[in-house]
C-alpha positions in Angstrom: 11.0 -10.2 14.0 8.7 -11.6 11.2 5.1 -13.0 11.4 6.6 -16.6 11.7 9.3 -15.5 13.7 6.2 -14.2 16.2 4.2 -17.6 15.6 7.3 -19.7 16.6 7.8 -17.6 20.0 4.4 -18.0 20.9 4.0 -21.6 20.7 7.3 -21.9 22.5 7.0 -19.4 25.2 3.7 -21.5 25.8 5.4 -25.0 25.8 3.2 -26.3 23.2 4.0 -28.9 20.4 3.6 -27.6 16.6 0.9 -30.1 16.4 -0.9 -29.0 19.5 -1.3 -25.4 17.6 -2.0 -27.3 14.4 -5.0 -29.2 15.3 -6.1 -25.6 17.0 -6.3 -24.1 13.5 -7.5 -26.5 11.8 -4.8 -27.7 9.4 -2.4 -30.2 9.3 0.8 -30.2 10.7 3.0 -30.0 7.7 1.3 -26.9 6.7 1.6 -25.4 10.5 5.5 -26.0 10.0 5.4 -24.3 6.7 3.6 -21.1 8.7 6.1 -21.3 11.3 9.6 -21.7 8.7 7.8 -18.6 6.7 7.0 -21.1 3.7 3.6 -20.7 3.6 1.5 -17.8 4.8 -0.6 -17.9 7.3 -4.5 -17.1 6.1 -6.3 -14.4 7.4 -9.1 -17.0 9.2 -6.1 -19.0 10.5 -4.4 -15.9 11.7 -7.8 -14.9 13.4 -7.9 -18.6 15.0 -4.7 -19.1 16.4 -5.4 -15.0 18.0 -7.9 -16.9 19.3 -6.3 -20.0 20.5 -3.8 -17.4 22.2 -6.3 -15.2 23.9 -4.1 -12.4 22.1 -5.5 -10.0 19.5 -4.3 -10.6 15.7 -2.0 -7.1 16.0 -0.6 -8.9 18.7 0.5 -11.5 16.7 1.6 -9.6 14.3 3.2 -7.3 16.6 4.6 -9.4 19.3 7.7 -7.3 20.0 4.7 -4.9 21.8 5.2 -2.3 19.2 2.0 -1.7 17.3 1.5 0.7 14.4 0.9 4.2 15.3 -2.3 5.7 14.3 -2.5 8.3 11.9 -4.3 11.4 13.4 -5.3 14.0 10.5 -7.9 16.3 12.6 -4.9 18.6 13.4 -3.7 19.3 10.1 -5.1 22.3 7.6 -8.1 20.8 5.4 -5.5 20.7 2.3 -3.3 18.5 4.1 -5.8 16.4 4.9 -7.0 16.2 1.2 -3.7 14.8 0.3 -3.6 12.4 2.7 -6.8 11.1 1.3 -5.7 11.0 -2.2 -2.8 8.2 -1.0 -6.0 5.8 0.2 -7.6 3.4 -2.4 -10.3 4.2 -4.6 -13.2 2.2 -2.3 -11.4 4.2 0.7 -12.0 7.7 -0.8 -15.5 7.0 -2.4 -16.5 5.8 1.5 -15.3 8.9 3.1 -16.9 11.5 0.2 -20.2 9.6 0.6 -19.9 9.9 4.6 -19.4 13.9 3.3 -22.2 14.1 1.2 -24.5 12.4 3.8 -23.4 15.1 6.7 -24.1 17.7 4.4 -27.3 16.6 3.3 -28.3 15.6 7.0 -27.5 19.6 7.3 -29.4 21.0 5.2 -32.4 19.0 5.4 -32.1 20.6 9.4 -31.4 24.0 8.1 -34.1 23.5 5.8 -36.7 22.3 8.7 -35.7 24.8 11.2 -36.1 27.6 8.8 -39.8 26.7 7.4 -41.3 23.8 9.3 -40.2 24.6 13.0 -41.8 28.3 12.2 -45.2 26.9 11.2 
């Protein structure tokens, strides 16, 4: 089942009239039938609204049939596996995790470096 698909069976497994969910989000009707006939997507804010409007998380929404998206665990596999896994993220995604590196390393020296001098004094 698709997004709008999932929009659709909300609204009707709560009774509610497309306008009802409309004025909820914001936005006029005609574009709220759009979202719903998969003519038009659904924004990210408007997504995050009718979550809202629902009580339901956005996955949920997005997931409705109850099966979300397993989470990718990489602490069991060998450091090179985990390297490539890293090479299929973005740019932005990589840079944040090899900064996050170089801070934990630095963080560990700086205690090596206290504990061996300073903590001796």
């Amino acid at each position: 089942m698709g997004l709008a698909d999932n929009i659709k069976k909300l609204r009707e497994d709560k009774g509610l009239r497309q306008k009802e969910v409309a004025n909820a989000l914001d936005i006029g009707y005609s574009n709220y039938n759009k979202i719903e006939n998969g003519n038009r997507e659904i924004s990210v804010k408007e997504l995050q609204r009718l979550a809202a409007f629902y009580n339901i998380s956005v996955d949920q929404v997005i997931n409705l049939d109850g099966e979300l998206p397993k989470e990718v665990v990489i602490e069991d596999k060998q450091a090179q596996e985990q390297l490539k896994l890293m090479q299929e993220l973005d740019e932005e995604e990589r840079s944040m995790i090899f900064k996050m590196i170089d801070s934990f390393l630095t963080k560990k020296k700086f205690k090596d470096f206290f504990n061996k001098n300073v903590a001796s004094l």
